[in-house]
DRENDO-1510 file (C-alpha; in Angstrom, 1 decimal, always signed):
<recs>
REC; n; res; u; v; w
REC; 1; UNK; +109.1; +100.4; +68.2 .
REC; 2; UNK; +107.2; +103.3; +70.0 .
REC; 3; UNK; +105.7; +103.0; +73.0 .
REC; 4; UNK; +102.8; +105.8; +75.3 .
REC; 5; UNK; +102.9; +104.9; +78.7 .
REC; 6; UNK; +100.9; +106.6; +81.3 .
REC; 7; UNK; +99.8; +106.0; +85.0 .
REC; 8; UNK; +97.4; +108.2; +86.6 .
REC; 9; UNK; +97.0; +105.2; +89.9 .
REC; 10; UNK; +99.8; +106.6; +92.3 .
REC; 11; UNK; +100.0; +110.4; +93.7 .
REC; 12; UNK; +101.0; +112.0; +89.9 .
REC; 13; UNK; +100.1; +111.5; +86.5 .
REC; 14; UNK; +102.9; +110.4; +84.4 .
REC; 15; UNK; +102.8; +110.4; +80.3 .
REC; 16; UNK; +106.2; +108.3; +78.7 .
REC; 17; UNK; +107.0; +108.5; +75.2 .
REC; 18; UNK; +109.4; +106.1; +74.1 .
REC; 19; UNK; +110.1; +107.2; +70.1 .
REC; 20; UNK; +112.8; +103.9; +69.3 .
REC; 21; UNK; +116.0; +105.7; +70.7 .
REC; 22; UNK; +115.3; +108.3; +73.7 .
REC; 23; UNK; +112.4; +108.5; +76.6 .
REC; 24; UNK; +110.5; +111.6; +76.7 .
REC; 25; UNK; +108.9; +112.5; +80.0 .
REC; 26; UNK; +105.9; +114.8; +81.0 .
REC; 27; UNK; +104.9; +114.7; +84.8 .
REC; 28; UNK; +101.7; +116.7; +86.2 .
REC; 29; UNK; +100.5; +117.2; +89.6 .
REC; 30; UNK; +97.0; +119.0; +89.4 .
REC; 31; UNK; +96.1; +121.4; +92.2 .
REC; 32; UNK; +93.9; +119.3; +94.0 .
REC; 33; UNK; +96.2; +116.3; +93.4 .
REC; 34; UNK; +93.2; +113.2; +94.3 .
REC; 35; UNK; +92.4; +114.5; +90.6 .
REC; 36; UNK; +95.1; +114.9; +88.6 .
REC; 37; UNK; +94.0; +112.2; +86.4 .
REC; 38; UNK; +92.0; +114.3; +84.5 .
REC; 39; UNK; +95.0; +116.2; +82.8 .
REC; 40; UNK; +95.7; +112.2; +81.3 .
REC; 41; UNK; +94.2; +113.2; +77.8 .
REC; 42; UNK; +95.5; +116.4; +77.3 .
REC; 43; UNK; +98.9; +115.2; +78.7 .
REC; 44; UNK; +98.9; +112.6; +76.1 .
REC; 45; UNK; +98.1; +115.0; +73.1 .
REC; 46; UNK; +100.7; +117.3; +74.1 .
REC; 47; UNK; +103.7; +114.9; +74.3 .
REC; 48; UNK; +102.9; +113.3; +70.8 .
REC; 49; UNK; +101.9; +116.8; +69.6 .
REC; 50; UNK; +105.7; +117.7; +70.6 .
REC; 51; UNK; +107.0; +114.8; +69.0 .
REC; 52; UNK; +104.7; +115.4; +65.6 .
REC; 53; UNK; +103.1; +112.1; +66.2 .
REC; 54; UNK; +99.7; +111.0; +66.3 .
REC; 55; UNK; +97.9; +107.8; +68.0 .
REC; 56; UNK; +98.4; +106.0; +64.9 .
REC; 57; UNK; +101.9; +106.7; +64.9 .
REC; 58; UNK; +102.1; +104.3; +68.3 .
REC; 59; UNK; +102.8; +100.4; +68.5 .
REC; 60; UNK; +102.2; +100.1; +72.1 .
REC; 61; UNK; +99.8; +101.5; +74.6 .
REC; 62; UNK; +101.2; +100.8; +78.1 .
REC; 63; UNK; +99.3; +101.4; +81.5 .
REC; 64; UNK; +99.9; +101.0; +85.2 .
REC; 65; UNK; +96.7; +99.4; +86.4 .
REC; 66; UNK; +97.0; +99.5; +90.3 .
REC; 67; UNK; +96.6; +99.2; +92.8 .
REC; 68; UNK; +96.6; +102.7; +93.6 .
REC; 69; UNK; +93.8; +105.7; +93.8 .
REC; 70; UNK; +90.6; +104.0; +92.8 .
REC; 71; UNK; +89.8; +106.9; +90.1 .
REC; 72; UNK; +93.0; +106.7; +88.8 .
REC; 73; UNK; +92.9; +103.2; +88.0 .
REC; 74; UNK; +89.6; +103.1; +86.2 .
REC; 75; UNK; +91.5; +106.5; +84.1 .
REC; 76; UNK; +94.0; +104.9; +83.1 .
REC; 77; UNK; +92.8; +101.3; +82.3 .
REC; 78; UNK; +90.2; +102.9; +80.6 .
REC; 79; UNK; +92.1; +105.2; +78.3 .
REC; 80; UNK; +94.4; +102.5; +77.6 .
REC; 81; UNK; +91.5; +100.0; +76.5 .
REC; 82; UNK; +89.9; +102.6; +74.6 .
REC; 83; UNK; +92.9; +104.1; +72.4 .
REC; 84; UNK; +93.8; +100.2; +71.9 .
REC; 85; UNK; +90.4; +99.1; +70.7 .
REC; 86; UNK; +89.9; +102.5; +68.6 .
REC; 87; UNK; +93.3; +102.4; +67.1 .
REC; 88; UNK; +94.0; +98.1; +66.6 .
REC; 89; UNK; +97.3; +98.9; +69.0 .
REC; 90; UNK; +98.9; +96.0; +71.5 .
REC; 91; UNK; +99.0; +97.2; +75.2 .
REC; 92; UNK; +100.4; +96.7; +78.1 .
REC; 93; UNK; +99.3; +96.4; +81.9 .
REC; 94; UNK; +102.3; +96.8; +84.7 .
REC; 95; UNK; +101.4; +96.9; +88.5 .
REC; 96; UNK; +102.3; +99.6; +90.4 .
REC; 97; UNK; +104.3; +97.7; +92.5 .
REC; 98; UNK; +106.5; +96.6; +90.0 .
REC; 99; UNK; +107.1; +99.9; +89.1 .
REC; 100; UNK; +107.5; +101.1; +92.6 .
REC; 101; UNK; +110.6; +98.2; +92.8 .
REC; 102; UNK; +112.5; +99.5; +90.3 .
REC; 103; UNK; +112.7; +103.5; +91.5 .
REC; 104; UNK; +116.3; +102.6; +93.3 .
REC; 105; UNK; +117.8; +100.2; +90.4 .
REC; 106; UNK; +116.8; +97.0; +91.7 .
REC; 107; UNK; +114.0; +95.0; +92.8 .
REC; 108; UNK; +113.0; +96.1; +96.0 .
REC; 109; UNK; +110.5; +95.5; +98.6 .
REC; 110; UNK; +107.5; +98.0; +98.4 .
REC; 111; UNK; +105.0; +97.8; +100.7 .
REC; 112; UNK; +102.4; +100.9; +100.0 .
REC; 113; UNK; +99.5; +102.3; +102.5 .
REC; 114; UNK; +96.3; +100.1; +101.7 .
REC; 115; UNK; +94.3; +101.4; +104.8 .
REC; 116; UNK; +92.6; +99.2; +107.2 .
REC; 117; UNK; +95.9; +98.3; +109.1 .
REC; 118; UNK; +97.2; +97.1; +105.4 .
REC; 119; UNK; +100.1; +97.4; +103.2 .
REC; 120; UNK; +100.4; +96.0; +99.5 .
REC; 121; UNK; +103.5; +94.1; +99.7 .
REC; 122; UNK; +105.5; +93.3; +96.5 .
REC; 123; UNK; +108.8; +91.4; +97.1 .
REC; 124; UNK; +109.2; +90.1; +93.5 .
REC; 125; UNK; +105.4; +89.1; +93.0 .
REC; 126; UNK; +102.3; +90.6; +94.3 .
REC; 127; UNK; +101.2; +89.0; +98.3 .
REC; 128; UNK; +98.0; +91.5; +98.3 .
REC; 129; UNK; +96.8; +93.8; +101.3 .
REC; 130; UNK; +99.0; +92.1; +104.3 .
REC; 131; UNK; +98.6; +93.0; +108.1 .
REC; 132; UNK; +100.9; +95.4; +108.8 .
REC; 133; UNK; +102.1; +93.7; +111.9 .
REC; 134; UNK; +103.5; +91.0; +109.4 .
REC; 135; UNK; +104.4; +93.4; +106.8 .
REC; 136; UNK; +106.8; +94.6; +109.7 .
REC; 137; UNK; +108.4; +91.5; +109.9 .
REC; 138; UNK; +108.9; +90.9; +106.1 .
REC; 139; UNK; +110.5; +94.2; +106.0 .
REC; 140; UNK; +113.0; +94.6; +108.8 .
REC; 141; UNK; +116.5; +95.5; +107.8 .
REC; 142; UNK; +115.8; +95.3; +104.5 .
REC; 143; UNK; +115.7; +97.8; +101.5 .
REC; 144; UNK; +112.2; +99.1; +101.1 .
REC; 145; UNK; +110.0; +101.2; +99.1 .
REC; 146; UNK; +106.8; +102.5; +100.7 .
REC; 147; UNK; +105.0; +106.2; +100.7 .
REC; 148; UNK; +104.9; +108.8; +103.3 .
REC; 149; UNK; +102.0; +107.3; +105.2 .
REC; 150; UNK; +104.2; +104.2; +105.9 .
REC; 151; UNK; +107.7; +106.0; +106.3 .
REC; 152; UNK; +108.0; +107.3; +109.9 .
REC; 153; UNK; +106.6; +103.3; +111.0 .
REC; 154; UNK; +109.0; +101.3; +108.8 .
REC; 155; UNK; +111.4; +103.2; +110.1 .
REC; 156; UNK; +111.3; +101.5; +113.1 .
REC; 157; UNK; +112.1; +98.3; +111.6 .
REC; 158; UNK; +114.8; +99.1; +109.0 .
REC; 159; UNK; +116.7; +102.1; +108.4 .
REC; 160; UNK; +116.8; +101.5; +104.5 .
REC; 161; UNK; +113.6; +102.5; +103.5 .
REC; 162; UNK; +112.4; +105.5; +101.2 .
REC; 163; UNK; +109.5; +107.1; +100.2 .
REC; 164; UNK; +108.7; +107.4; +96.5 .
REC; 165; UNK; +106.8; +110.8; +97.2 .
REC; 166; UNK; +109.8; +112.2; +98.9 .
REC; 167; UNK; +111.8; +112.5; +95.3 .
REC; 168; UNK; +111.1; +113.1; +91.8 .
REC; 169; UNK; +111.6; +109.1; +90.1 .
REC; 170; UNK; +110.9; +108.7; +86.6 .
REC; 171; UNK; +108.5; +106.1; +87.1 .
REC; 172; UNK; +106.8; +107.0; +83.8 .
REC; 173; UNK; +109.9; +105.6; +82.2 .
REC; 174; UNK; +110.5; +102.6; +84.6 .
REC; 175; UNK; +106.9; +101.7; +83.8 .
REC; 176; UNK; +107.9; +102.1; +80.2 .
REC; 177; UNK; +111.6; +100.0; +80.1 .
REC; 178; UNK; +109.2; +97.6; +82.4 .
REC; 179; UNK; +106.9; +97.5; +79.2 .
REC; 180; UNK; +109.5; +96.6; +77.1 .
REC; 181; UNK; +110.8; +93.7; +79.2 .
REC; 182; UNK; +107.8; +92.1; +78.6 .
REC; 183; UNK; +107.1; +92.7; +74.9 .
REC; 184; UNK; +110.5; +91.1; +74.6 .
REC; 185; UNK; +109.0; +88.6; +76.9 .
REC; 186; UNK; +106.1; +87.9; +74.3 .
REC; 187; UNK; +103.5; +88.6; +76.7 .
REC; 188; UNK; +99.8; +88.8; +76.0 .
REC; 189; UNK; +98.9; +92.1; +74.3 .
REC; 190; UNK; +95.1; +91.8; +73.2 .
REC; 191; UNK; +93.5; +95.0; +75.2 .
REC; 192; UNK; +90.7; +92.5; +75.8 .
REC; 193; UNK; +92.7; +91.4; +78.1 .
REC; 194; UNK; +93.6; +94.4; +80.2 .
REC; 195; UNK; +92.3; +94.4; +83.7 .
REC; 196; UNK; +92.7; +97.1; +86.7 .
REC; 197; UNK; +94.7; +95.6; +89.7 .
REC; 198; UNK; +92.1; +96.2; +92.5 .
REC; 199; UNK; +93.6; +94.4; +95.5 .
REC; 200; UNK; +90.4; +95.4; +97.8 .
REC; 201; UNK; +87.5; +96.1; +96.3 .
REC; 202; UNK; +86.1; +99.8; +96.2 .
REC; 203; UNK; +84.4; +101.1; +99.3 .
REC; 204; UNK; +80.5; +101.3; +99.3 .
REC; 205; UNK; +79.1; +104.1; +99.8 .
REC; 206; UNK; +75.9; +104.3; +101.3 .
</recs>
């Protein structure tokens, strides 16, 4: 089985090859990193241009589909539709949060910025954007995940928390060995199927 996974929804874009046997890994932070989404194609042709594969050589397309940056949620469930509608493949949609959970070896308690006095909170299934006045009751003295906007206030509540920007986590390949879990699972694959995670809806701009 060979998998492409990519994620382009949290603060890099990561591109996951998974060829049967091994996981290979290709991470890219653009210089103005609210973009870096925009290196997703190019990422993808180079890793299965290393690996002297093509699309068609793919069984699975895999995505994270939020929530995360707005742009980088449409990129990504976009590219994943696309290539799976173009090329007849199964895919895969896995939350961020999910992800996120995993980045220690267990199933932690994220809980990541969502603005407006908000946190997504995961503790082993999506709650949504919470208040974070509960979210700081959930979360005290136990394990968390969260992201630098969240540190330095969780840390007032429990002393085991860490941010997933602060260290480089392979979450291209936890999304990927997530993936897998649920093929084995037998989970819906149609791309018709695939839908971004948008907790909140995208702000209006007048």
């Amino acid at each position: 089985m060979r998998l492409l996974a990519f994620d382009t929804c949290l603060d890099k874009t990561y591109v996951t090859l998974y060829n049967g046997e091994s996981f290979i890994n290709k991470v890219i932070l653009s210089n103005d990193k609210n973009y870096h989404s925009a290196y997703l194609i190019s990422t993808i042709v180079e890793i299965l241009k290393s690996e002297n594969l093509t699309p068609n050589d793919i069984d699975y397309i895999v995505t994270d589909i939020g929530p995360g940056s707005f742009t980088g949620i449409r990129a990504c469930v976009t590219v994943a539709r696309m290539l799976a509608q173009q090329l007849d493949k199964k895919v895969v949609g896995v939350s961020s949060l999910e992800i996120l959970s995993r980045i220690l070896g267990e199933k932690d308690l994220v809980a990541l910025d969502a603005r407006k006095n908000k946190a997504y909170l995961f503790d082993g299934e999506i709650k949504g954007a919470v208040d974070l006045e509960e979210v700081d009751k959930i979360v005290a003295n136990k394990r968390l995940i969260t992201d630098n906007s969240l540190l330095q206030r969780f840390q007032e509540f429990t002393k085991d928390v860490v941010s997933y920007q602060q260290e480089e986590y392979q979450l291209g390949e936890i999304l990927a060995k997530i993936a897998i879990e649920k093929i084995e699972k037998r989970i819906n694959t149609d791309w018709r199927e695939l839908k971004p995670l948008y907790i909140q809806p995208p702000p209006v701009f007048k």
